[in-house]
Structure formats: C-alpha cells, structure tokens
N, C-alpha and C positions, 0 to 999 in steps of 0.2 A: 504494500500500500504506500503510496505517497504522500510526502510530509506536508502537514494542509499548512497555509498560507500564513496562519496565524503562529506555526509553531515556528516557521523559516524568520518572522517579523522579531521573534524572543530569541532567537539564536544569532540573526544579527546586531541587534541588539546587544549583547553579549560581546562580539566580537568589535563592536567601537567600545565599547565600554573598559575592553582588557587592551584595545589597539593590536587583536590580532586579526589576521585575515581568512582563516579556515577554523570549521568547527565541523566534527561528526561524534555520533554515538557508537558506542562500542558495543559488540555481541551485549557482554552484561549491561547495557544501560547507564554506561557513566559515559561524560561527554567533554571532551578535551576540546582547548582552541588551540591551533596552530599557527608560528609566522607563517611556515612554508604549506605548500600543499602537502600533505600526508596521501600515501596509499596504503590500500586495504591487503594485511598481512594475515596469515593468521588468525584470523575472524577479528582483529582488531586494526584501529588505524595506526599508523606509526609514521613517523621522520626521521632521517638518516641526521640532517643536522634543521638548525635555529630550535625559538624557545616551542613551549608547549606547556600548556596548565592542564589542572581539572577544575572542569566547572559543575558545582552541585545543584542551581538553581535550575534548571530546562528541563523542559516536558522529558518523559521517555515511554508515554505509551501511544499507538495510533498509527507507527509506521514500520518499516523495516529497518533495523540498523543502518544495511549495505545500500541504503537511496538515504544518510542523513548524513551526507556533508554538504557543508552548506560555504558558499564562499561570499565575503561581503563586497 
C-alpha cells in the first residue's frame, strides 16, 4: 500500500526540521533521516557514509516499509 499524502507531509516535515534530506521506515517500524540517499539492504535502509538519526515521532502503520522513503 502506499504512503497517503498526509503521512509523506509529517515525514517531510521531519526532514526540514532535522535539515536532513531522506527518510524511510525500516522492516521493524522505526524510521531514520538520512543526509544521503540510503538503499534498501537487508530489509533495512542503510548509508555507506554522511549523518543519519532515528526519529521516534512518525506514523508507522498504513503502508509498506519498502515504498517509505521519502525524499524532501
């Protein structure tokens, strides 16, 4: 399923908020911002290099993991 309109608007969000540029959700439902673009490894997202947090506050039910990155 894909990620409705309102949950993309709280995720970018998030990403001016931290001043990063990528955010996705991981298999378990936790949800990093990335400087760089992350690819999907391992049923998670990862970067080879720049920063990356976790962020606790975003939705995590209504879509697929593997369609929740979102870029600002």
């Amino acid at each position: 399923m894909k990620m409705k309109a309102t949950i993309k608007k709280q995720v970018k969000e998030k990403l001016t908020q931290y001043n990063m540029k990528y955010a996705a959700m991981d298999w378990d439902y936790k949800w990093f911002c990335y400087a760089n673009k992350p690819k999907c490894v391992d049923d998670t997202w990862d970067v080879k290099e720049g920063h990356y947090m976790r962020v606790h506050t975003l939705p995590t039910e209504g879509f697929d993991w593997r369609d929740s990155l979102v870029q600002k």
